[in-house]
Every structure is written in structure tokens, then in C-alpha cells.
N, C-alpha and C positions, 0 to 999 in steps of 0.2 A: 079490640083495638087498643093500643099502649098507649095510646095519646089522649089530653084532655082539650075538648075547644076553650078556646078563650075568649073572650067580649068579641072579638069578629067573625068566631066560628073559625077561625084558621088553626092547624094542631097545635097543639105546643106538647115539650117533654114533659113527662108524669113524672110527679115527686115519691117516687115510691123507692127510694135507697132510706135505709134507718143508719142510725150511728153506726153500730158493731156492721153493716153494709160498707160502710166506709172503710170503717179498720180496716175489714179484712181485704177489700180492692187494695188499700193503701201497702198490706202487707206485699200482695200478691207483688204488685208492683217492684217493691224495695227486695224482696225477694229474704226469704229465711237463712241463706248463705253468703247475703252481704259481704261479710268481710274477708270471705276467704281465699278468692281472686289476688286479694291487694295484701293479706298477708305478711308475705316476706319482704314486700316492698319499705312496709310501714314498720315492720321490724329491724330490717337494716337503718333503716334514717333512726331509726328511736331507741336503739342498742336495746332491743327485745322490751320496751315498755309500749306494746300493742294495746295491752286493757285499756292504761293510762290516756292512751290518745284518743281511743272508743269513748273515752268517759268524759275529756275534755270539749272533744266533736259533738257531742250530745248536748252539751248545753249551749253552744254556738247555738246549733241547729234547734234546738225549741225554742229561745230567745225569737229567732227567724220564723219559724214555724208559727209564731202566734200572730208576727205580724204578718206572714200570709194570710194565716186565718182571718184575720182584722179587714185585713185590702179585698176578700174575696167576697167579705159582705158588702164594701163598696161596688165591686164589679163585679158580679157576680156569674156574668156570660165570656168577661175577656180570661180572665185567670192567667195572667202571666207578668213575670215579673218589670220586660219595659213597657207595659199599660202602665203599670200604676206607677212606674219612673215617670213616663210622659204628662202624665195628667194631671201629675202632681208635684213634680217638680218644675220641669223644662223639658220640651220633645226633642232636645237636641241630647239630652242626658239621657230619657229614653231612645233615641238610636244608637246610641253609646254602649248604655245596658244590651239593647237586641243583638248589635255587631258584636259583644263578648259570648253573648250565648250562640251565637251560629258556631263562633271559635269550638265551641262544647259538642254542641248538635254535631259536629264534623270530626271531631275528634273520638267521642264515643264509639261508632264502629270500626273506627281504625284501632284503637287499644280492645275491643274485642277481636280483630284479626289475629293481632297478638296473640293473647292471650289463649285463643284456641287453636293456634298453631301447634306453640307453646305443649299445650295439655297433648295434644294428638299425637306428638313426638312421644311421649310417655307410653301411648297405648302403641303405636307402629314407630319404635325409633327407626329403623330404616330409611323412613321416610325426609326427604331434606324440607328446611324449613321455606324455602322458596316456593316447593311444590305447595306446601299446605297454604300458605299467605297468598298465592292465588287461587286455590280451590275455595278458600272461604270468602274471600273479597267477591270470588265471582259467585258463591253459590247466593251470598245474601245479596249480589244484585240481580240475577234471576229471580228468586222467589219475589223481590218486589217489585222487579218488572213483569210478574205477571199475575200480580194483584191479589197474590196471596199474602193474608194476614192471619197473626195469630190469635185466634176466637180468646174471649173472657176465660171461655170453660175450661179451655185446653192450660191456659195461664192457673187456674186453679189445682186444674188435676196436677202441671208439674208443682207447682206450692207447693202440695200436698206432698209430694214425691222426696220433695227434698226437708222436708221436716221432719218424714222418715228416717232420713240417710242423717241429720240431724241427732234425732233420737237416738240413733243404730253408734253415733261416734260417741254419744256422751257414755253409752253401757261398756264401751270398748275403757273409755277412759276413766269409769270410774274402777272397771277392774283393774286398770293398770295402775293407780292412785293406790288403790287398797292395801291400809299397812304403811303408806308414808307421812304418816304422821310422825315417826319416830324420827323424822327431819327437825322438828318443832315448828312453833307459828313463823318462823323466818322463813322458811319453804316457802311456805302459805304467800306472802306478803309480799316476793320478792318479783311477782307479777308486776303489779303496782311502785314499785320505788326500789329498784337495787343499786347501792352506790355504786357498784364498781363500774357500771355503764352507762349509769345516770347521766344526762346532758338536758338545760334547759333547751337550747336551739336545736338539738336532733328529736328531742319532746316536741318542739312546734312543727319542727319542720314533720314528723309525722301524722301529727294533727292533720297538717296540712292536705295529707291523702288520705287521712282516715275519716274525713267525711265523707266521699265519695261512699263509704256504706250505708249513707243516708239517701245518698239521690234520688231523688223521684217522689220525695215524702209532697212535695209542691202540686204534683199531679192531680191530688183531692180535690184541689181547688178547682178543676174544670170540673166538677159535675155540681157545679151548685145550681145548677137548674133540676137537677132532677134530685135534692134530698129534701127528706121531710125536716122541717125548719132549719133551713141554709144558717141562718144568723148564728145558731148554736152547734148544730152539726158540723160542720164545715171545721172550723178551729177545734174543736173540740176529737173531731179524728186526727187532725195532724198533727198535734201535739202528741194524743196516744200513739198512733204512728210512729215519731219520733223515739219517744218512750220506750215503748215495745221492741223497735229496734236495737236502741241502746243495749237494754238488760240481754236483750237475746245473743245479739253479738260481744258483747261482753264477755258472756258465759263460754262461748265459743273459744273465741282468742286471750283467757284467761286459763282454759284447759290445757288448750294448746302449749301456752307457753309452760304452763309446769313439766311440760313431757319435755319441752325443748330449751328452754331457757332462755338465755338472752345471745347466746351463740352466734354471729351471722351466718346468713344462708349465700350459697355460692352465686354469685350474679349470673352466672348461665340457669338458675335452677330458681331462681326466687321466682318467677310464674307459678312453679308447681309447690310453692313453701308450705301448705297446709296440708299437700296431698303423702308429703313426706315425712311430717311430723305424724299423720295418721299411720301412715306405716311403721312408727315405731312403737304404736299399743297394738294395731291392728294386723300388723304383715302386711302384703299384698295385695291380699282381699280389700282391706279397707282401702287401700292406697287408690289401688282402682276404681271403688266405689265413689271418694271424694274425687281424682279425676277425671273420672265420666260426669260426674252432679254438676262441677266447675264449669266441665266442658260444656251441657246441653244448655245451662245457666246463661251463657256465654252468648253460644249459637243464638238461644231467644232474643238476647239484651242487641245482639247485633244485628239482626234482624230488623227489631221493632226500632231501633236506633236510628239505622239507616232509612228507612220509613219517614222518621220524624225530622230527619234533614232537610230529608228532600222538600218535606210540605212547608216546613218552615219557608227555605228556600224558593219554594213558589209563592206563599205568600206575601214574602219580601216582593219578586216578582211580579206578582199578579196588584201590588199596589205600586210595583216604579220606585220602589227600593232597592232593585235591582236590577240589569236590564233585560224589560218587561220580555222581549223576543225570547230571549233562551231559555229563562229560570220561571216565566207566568206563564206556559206554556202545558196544556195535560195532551195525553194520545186520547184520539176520540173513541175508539173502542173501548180499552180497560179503564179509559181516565184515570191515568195516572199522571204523575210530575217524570215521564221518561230519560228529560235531560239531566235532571237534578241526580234521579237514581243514579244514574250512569257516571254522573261527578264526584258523588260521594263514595262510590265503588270503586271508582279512579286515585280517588286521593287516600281512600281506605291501604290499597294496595301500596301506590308508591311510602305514605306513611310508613309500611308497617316493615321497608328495608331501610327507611332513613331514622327512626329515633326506635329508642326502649320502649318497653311496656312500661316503667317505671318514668320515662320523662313524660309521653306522651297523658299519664295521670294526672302529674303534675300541672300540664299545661290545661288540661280540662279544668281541672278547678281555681286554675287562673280567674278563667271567666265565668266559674258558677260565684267565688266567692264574688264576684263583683255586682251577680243579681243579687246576690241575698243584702250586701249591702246598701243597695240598689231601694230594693223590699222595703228594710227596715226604715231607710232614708225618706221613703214615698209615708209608712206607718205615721212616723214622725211628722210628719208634717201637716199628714191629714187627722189625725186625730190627738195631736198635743199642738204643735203651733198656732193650726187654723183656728180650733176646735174651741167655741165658746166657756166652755167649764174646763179647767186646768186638772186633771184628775194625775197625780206621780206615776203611777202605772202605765200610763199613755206614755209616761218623757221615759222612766226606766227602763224600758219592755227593748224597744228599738233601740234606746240609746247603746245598752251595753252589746244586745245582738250587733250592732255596728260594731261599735268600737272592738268586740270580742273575732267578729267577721274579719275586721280589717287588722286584727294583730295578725289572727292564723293567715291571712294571705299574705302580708310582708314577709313569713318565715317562709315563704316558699322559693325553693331551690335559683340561684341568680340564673342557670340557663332559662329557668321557665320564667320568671320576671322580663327577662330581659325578649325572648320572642314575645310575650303577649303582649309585651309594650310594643312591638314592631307592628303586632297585629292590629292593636289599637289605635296606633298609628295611620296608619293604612285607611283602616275605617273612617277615620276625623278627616282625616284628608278627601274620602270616595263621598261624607256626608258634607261638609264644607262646599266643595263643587257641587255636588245634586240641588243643592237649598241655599246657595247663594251666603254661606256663610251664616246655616241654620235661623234663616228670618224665613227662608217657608219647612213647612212642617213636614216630616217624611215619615210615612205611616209603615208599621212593621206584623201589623197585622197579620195572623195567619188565615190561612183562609179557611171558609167555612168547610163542615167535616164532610157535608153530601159533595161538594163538587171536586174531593179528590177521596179516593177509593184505591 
């Protein structure tokens, strides 16, 4: 039996995850091809300064990253970012924070429609992009309306798969490198800082999508019931996490751009920007190889995305955050959140003929930067403000993660500023009316993980 009694004899989870357990979930999670989806996105806004924004995004995101770690020894069963808004600032600020990340939750498999449309045209261009944006809106509402998920194992085996295909690009690239040295260290460097395309604002405003190759580094923090010493494991994988990411993707989109430079990619063609840069050390072959890896990358992430909508969404539901009838609602057989599925397959679809893959990014990390500032804000408070011994590392830690949070979210693009202020709008107004003007408390809680399947 996995489970251990506890003082009432009732089960509880076993602590049996170790650190390097962590990593590598954390890795699975964030995925070894991170950046290569978002690519030409992040290249177009930043006149080919990709590493640059990978390396800027990286310390936003540890800054954040430690005050998750921080907040998950406090709570160590909620793990989400408007708990520790709510509890610790004001639960009116925590439904603020929650209604920004539904915006995400919702958008997520909509920008995977995209994007594996997108790729599919590359393997059958024949095919029109209408057709494919409703075969994948609707395949990934079938598999989760009928209660199929994707096992740990299976999430490992593909990791593994694409670390491969990983490997397979850097042998392609270092023979294609070989002998360009005779460029001199200007070559070399011109990743990192080239005048002629240099822009501080197209720099942030890339930043600004190139953390999305971090997303998901937060996730560690739901198993802190089950690692051996939560208090040090916990923070200590998502920072490596973080880390790990960083270097990896780096290495990546640093390669890359020596093959390709700082060139823009054609707006019809930036979804496939990495799989075409591999075609020019690779041919073909490789071109292929990164657009299939992209594409099942893809398939997964939209999949389990749409999944994590929907529960959100009933858990809003199922606490009268939203109205309880449609959204707090499971089917009694698969128990599942049927209505939720079927809305976020809905809006997946109409999304994915109404904005870009490149806006619809944008708009997601509207509202993630606003948990992380969220995070930090809650960090702050609870262990420098509150906190009886005044220690600098408690006020630096959060402070700059905010303030670094809240620059890269200003440089984001003014369409996407300006809907997620609509969206937030929206929300203050639907929390305003529910709580009387946020004097009762409106719980965002998701619900627990046995009563939706």
C-alpha cells in the first residue's frame, strides 16, 4: 500500500519523492523543447536577440521561483498562486490574481491549436488550416471528455524522446559550426548584443514571451505533500528547475541563431521558425524531426491544458465562483467537468480563427506575469513585513522579482495590455457583484484531485 496512516489511521500521501524526483517531474513538465514553439515569435519582437531574452526571463523567473518555493512551505497542500494572494494579502486581490490565471488556463490550449495546426500544414500542406484548428480543438475535447489522461510514465518516455531529437540537433549544429571560427569572437557574441538590431523595447517586449519557456516550473509546488523534507526540497527543485531550463534553452536558441541570425522570419512561417532554421544544418530530415517533436510537444501541452481549465473552472464552480449549475457540475460516470470541457474546446476553436499564435502568447502571459507578481507580493509580505526578524533576503528576494515581473509585463505588446485589462475588468466587476463589493470572501479553490478524473 503507498500510503502512510496518520494519528487517525486515515491514509495520507507518502513522502517518497527525493530532490533530483523533483527536477526531473519539474523538467518533464517544462519540457526539454521549451523554447522552440515560441522561437520566431521572440525573435521577431527582439531583432534576433532570443538568448538574450532566455537569459533576462531566467532571472525574473528564479527571483519568483524562490518565492514560490518560500509560499509552498507555508501552504503546503494549496500550491497556487491566488492562495497565497488571498491569505496574505486581501481575497479580493486573490480573486483578481485567480480571474488572471483562468485568462491563461483558457488560453493555453487555444495557442496550442494554433500552433499544431500550424506544424501539420508543414507535414500535409494540402491540408487548409480551418480543417486542422477543428480536428485538434475537437480531438483534445474528446480525449478529455472521455477521461483519458496522460500517465507520468508516458510524459517521461516523451522527455526522453525529445532530448534525443535535442541531442540529434546540437551534432547536426556543431557540424555545421565547424571551421566558423575564422568569423572571429564577433560571430560568437553577436547572439547576445548585435548593434544593428539591437532595440531595448523589442528586448523586453521579447522577454516578455520568452518566459512562457518557463511555465509550469510552479507545478513542484503541488507535491509538497508527498517530498522527503518539503521545507528544502520544494524551493530547492524549482530554482534548479528554473536553472536547468534556462542553460538548456539558451544552448538551444543560441545555436540557432548562429545558423540564422538576427533576420526576421515571415509572419505566415514564425510557428515553424526553429523547424526551418534546422533545415538549414539539417535538410529535411531534421526539419521534420523538429516539426513532428514541436508538434507531439504540442498535442501533450494541449491536451493536459485543456484538462486543467476545465478543473480549474469547476473548482471556481463547485465553490460559487462561478455559476455553481454549469461550471460545478462532473458527468456521473467518467466524472468529469463535461461542461467546462466542452467550453474550453469551444473557445479553443473560435480563438484559434480570431487572434495569432504570437498575440494569443502574449495575452497568456498577461496573466501569468501577474501571478508571479502576485507570489512575490504574498512572499513579501509574509516573511519580510510580518515576519518578526527583518533578514535583507526576505525584502530583496521578492522585491526585485516584482519589480523585474512588473517591468517585463509593461513591455508587453499594447493590444495585449489593453484586452487583459478588458478581461480584468470584466472579472472586478462579475467579483464586485458576487461579494457585495468584496466584503464577503470568494473562494477560488480548485477542487480536490479524487473528485474530478
Amino acid at each position: 500500500m503507498s500510503s502512510e496512516a496518520g494519528i487517525t489511521g486515515a491514509p495520507r500521501l507518502r513522502r517518497a519523492l527525493t530532490l533530483w524526483n523533483l527536477v526531473i517531474i519539474g523538467m518533464v513538465i517544462v519540457q526539454p523543447i521549451a523554447p522552440m514553439g515560441i522561437y520566431g515569435v521572440i525573435s521577431n519582437k527582439a531583432g534576433g536577440h532570443v538568448v538574450t531574452t532566455i537569459l533576462i526571463a531566467m532571472v525574473a523567473m528564479l527571483f519568483t521561483a524562490i518565492s514560490y518555493g518560500k509560499m509552498a512551505r507555508a501552504y503546503p497542500s494549496a500550491g497556487s498562486a491566488y492562495t497565497y494572494v488571498g491569505r496574505e494579502i486581501h481575497h479580493g486581490f486573490g480573486y483578481l490574481t485567480g480571474w488572471a490565471m483562468v485568462m491563461d488556463y483558457i488560453l493555453n490550449p487555444l495557442i496550442c491549436t494554433i500552433i499544431c495546426s500550424k506544424l501539420t500544414q508543414n507535414i500535409l500542406p494540402g491540408m487548409p488550416y480551418w480543417a486542422l484548428a477543428i480536428f485538434y480543438a475537437g480531438f483534445f475535447t474528446v480525449l478529455n471528455l472521455r477521461g483519458v489522461k496522460t500517465s507520468a510514465r508516458i510524459n517521461e518516455v516523451l522527455a526522453a524522446g525529445m532530448s534525443v531529437v535535442v541531442v540529434i540537433f546540437f551534432v547536426f549544429i556543431i557540424r555545421f559550426l565547424w571551421g566558423l571560427h575564422v568569423y572571429g569572437a564577433r560571430f560568437f557574441t553577436q547572439p547576445f548584443y548585435n548593434p544593428a538590431t539591437f532595440s531595448f523595447s523589442g528586448v523586453f517586449q521579447g522577454t516578455s514571451i520568452a518566459v512562457l519557456t518557463y511555465i509550469g516550473f510552479d507545478a513542484i509546488s503541488t507535491f509538497s505533500e508527498e517530498v522527503e523534507n518539503p521545507r528544502r526540497n520544494i524551493l530547492l527543485a524549482t530554482v534548479l528547475v528554473c536553472v536547468i531550463t534556462g542553460v538548456l534553452s539558451s544552448l538551444e536558441v543560441y545555436a540557432a541563431q548562429l545558423v540564422w541570425g538576427s533576420a526576421p522570419f515571415p509572419s505566415d512561417k514564425v510557428e515553424s521558425a526553429f523547424p526551418i532554421v534546422a533545415q538549414q544544418v539539417g535538410g529535411l530530415f531534421l526539419f521534420q524531426l523538429l516539426n513532428f517533436t514541436i508538434l507531439i510537444a504540442n498535442v501533450g501541452s494541449g491536451i493536459g491544458s485543456q484538462l486543467a481549465a476545465a478543473r480549474l473552472l469547476y473548482g471556481m464552480g463547485r465553490n460559487d465562483a462561478l455559476p455553481k449549475g454549469f461550471f460545478g457540475k462532473i458527468t456521473a460516470g467518467r466524472r468529469i467537468p463535461q461542461n467546462n470541457v466542452i467550453l474550453i474546446g469551444a473557445l479553443a476553436l473560435l480563438g484559434a480563427f480570431l487572434i495569432t499564435y504570437e498575440r494569443g502568447a502574449e495575452l497568456l502571459n498577461f496573466g501569468a506575469f501577474i501571478a508571479f507578481m502576485g507570489v512575490n507580493a504574498a512572499s513579501f509580505m509574509r516573511y519580510f513585513a510580518r515576519a518578526k526578524e527583518k533578514k535583507i533576503g526576505n525584502l530583496l528576494v521578492p522585491a526585485l522579482g516584482f519589480l523585474i515581473c512588473g517591468f517585463i509585463w509593461w513591455n508587453l505588446s499594447p493590444p495585449a495590455k489593453i484586452v487583459g485589462t478588458i478581461w480584468l475588468a470584466l472579472g472586478i466587476a462579475y467579483g464586485a457583484w458576487k461579494t457585495s463589493w468584496f466584503r464577503n470572501e470568494m473562494s477560488f479553490d480548485a477542487a480536490p484531485e479524487q473528485q474530478v478524473e
